[in-house]
N, C-alpha and C positions, 0 to 999 in steps of 0.2 A: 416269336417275339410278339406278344399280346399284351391285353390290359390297357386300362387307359388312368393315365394321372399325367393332370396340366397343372399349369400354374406353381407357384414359389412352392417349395415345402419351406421345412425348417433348416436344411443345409443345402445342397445344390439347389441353383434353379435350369431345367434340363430342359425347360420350354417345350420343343412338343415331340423330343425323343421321347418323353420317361415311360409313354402310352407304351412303348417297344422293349422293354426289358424283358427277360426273362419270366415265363409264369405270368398270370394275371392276379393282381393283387387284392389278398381278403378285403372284400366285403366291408366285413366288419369294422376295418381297419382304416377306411378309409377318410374318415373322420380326426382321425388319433392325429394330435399336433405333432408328436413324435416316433419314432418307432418302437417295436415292441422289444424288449429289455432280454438280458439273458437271463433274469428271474423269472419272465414269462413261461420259460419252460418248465419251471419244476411243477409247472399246474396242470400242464398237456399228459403226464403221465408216458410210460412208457412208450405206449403206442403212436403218443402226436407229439413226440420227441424231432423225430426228422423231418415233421413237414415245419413243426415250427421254427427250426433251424433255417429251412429253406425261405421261410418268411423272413427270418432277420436278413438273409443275406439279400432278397429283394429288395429290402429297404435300405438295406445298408449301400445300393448299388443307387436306389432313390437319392435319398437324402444326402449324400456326398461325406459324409464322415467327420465332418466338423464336432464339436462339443455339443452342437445343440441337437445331432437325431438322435440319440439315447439309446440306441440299439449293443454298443460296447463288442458288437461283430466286429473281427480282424475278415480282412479278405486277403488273400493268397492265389497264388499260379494265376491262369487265365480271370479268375474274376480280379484280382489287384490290376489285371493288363487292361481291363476292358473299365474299370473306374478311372486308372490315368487317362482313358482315351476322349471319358466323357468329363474328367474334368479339368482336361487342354482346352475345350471346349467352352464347355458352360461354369466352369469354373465353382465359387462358390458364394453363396451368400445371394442377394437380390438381383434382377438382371439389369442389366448397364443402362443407365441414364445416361442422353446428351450432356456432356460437362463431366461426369464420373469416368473415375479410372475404370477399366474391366479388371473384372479378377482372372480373367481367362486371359488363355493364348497360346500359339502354337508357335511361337521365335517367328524374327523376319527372314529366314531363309524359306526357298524352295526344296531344296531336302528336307528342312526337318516338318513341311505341309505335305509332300510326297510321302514320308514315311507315317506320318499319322492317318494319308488317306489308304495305305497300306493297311495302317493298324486296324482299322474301324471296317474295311471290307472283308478281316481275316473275322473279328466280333460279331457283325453283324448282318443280317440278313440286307438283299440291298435296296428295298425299299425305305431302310432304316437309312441304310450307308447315303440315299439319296437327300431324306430329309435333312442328314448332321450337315452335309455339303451345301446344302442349302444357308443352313443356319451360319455355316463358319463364315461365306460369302455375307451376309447380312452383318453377324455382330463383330466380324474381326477383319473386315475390308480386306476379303482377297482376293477380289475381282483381278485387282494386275496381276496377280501371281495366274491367273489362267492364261495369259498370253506367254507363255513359258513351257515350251512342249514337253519336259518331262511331266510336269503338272497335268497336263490334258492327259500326256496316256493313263495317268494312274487314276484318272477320274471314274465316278459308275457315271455315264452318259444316261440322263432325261432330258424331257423336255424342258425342266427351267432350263438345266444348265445351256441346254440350245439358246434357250432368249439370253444367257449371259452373255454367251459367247459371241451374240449375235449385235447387243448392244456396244459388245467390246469391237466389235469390228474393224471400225475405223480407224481404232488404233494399234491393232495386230500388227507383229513386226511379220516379213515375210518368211523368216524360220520357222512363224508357228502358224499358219492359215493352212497349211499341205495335212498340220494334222488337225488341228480347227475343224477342216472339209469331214475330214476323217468318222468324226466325233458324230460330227452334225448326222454324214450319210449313213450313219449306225441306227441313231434314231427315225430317221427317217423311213428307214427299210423298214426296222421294227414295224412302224405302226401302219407302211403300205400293208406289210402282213394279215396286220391286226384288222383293219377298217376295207382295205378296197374290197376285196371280191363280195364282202355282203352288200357294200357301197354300189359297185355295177349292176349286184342283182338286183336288190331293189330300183334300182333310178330306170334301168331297161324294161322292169317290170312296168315301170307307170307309163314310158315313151311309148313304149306298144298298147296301152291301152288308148292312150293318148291318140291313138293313130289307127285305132279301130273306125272301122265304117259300115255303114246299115245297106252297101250296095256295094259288094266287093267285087271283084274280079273271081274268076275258077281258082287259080292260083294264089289271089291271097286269100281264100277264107280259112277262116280260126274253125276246122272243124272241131275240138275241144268246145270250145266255147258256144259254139252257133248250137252244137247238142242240148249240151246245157240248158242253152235258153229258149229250148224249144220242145224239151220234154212232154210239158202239157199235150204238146199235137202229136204223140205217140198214135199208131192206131195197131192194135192188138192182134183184128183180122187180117192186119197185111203185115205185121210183126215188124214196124217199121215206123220212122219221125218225118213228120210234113213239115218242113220246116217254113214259118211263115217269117221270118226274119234272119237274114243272115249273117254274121258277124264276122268280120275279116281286119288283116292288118292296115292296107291300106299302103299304096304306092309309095307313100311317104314314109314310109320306112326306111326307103333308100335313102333318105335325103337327110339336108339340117331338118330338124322339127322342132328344136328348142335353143332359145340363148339366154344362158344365165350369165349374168356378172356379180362375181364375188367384189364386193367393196370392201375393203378390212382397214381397220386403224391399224397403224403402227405406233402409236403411242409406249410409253413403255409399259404401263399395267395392261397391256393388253397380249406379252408376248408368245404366250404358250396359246391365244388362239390365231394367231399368226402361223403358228407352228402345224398347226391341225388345218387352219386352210388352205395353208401350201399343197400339204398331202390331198386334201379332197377337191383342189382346184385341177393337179397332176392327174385326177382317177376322172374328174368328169374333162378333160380336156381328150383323153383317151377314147374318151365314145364318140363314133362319128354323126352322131344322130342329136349330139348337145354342139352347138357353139358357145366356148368358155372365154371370156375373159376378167382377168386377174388382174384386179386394180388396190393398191396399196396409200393411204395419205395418213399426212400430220397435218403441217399447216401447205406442204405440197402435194402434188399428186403425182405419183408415180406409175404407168401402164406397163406391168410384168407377163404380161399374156404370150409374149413370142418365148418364154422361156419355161413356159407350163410342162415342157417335156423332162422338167428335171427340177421336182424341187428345192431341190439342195442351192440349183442357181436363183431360184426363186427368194430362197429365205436372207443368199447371202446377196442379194438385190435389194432387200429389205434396210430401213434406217431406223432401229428401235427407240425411241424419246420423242421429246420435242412436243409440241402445241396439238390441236386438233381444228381444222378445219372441216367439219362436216360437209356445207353446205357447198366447198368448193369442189369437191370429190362427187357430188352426185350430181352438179352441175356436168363433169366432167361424164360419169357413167352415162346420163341421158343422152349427151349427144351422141354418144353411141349405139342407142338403140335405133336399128333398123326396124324390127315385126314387133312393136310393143302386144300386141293380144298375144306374141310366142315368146313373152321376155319372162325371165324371174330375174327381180334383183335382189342378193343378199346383202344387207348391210352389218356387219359384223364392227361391233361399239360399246364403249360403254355411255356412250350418248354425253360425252363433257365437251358441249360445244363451244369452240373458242370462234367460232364464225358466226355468220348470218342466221339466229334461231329462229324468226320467224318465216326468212328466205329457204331455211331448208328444209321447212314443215309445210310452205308452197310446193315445194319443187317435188317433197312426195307426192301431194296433192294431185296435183300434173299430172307423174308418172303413172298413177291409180287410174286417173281419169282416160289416160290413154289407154286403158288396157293391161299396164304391166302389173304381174303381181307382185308386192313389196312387201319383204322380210327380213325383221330387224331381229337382230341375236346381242344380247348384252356379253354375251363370250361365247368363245366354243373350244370346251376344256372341260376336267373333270376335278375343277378346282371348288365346285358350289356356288354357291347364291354369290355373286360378284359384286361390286361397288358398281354402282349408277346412276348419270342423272334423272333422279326420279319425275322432276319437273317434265324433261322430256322426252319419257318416256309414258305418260301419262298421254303427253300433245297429240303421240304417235298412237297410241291405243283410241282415242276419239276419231282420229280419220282411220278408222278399221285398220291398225296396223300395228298389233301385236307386238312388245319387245317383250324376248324372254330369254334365258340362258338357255344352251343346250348343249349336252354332252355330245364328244364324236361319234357315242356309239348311237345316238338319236338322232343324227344328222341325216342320215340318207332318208329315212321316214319322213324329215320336213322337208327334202328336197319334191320325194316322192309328191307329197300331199300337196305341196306348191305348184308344181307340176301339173297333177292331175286337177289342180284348182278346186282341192277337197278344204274342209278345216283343216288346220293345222294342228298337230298333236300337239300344244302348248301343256310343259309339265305342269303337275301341282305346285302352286307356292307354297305350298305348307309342308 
């Protein structure tokens, strides 16, 4: 399922399915207000008889079959099953204004959304299957229908659906949170999978360099490394290295040697990085050489740090919406720091401060001056460029303190790099 076509055509509008259809759409074509005709074919000649057949039926799959795509394609078998599925959905005609009827809909039952998320996982691939679930929750308000455990099992489990699920919490009856958990600990496995162990190696990579010393012990020297850096003093006639510096780990390897506090909004556009630093708070709370704590605010602040060993309990500890107190949240991180020159703090925001903005562009101020290193992420997701306060996020870039978006799979590099109190690999904006 390839190809990319956004926005209205001339009959459905599919919003950001229609990129996922079948085949990637001519070129040529993509211009044309309508589709191309069954007179189109009598030009293609024998030979481009079948693909331009296959074009009508793309467009015909496009454009929704109204009077106005002009293609005159009948569809049959699995493609007639796979246009009812997308036009329960998206219906036809312009997409729904506040005050407008929809032209869509899937009925008020949980059967017949159960049987349509059946239909569309049999159709489509499931990255697809995730996007329509997304949309149906947006334009056909079925967020309550996911409090309904046959609804959850038939769902394809991502990370939105987690921050749906997560926002609905509160109101979850208890029939359906056993499989709520279910859903959530699906996802969450997944992307332990996917993220820790490059997550460990890297973050243990920087702790041990971190923890190098120019006067080790017999026992800790890095003979790797001490070679290395001593190669110059090779001497040929005694086929051997003088080593004039030697490089070792350092006692402290046993120990704590670093404390990061994750700060995360819980806002609600903020939910899927919510999602990802549950996961990366569980993997650095695992290392006994990091002290983790996991701290969550809106306009409250919540400390989930005793339950980093699981974060499925983390997430469902979480309160998705509501206001943003920044400045009360890092009021709350600093009293916690013990070894500011051993701290990183992450602040994880889209920086829309409902608090004290000038109090909380001090209180980083402070925390720099002490020692800690301070890193702000406008998300951490692989959603793109994010909505943010530009205002202050600008404030935060003058006192040397970078806000940028980063994906998870860029996360343990700026943990590394904070860490090791390198620059930070801040992506390109462009």
């Amino acid at each position: 399922m390839t190809g990319t076509v956004t926005g209205p055509t001339a009959g459905r509008t599919t919003g950001s399915v229609t990129g996922h259809l079948p085949g990637h759409l001519p070129g040529h074509l993509t211009g044309h207000r309508g589709g191309p005709t069954e007179g189109d074919l009598a030009a293609t000649g024998p030979e481009g008889a079948d693909a331009a057949q296959e074009r009508l039926r793309r467009w015909r799959l496009v454009l929704g079959g109204d009077s106005a795509d002009g293609t005159g394609h009948a569809l049959r078998g699995r493609d007639a099953a796979m246009d009812g599925a997308l036009t329960s959905l998206y219906g036809k005609g312009d997409t729904p204004r506040p005050g407008r009827d929809r032209a869509a809909g899937l009925g008020a039952s949980a059967p017949a959304v159960a049987r349509w998320l059946g239909d569309i996982r049999t159709y489509f691939p499931s990255s697809v299957v995730q996007v329509m679930q997304r949309d149906a929750i947006d334009r056909l308000g079925l967020a309550t229908l996911l409090l309904e455990p046959e609804m959850l099992e038939a769902v394809e489990a991502d990370v939105h659906l987690v921050g749906t699920l997560l926002s609905l919490n509160k109101a979850m009856p208890e029939t359906t949170k056993e499989t709520a958990r279910a859903v959530v600990r699906k996802v969450v496995d997944d992307l332990e999978k996917r993220l820790a162990t490059r997550a460990r190696a890297t973050l243990t990579g920087a702790l041990d360099r971190g923890a190098r010393t120019g006067r080790p012990r017999h026992h800790d020297i890095d003979w790797n490394r001490t070679i290395a850096a001593n190669l110059k003093h090779y001497l040929p006639e005694h086929r051997t290295i003088v080593p004039e510096r030697l490089v070792g780990y350092g006692r402290a390897s046993r120990s704590v040697k670093k404390e990061v506090v994750l700060c995360v909004d819980q806002s609600g556009s903020m939910a899927a990085s919510v999602v990802y630093a549950s996961v990366f708070g569980a993997v650095l709370a695992s290392m006994r050489s990091v002290d983790t704590r996991f701290v969550v605010f809106d306009t409250s602040v919540v400390d989930l740090t005793d339950q980093l060993d699981d974060p499925v309990d983390v997430l469902f500890g979480t309160r998705l919406g509501g206001g943003t107190d920044i400045n009360r949240a890092l009021a709350y991180c600093q009293s916690r720091i013990t070894r500011p020159a051993e701290t990183v703090v992450v602040l994880i925001s889209d920086l829309y401060e409902g608090g004290i903005r000038d109090e909380m562009l001090k209180r980083v101020a402070s925390m720099q001056a002490a020692g800690v290193r301070f890193v702000t992420l406008l998300a951490l997701s692989d959603e793109g460029t994010p909505a943010y306060d530009r205002e202050h996020a600008a404030a935060l870039a003058a006192l040397d303190a970078p806000a940028f978006a980063c994906t998870p799979d860029l996360f343990p590099e700026v943990m590394a790099a904070a860490i090791e109190r390198r620059p930070l690999p801040i992506p390109d904006a462009g």
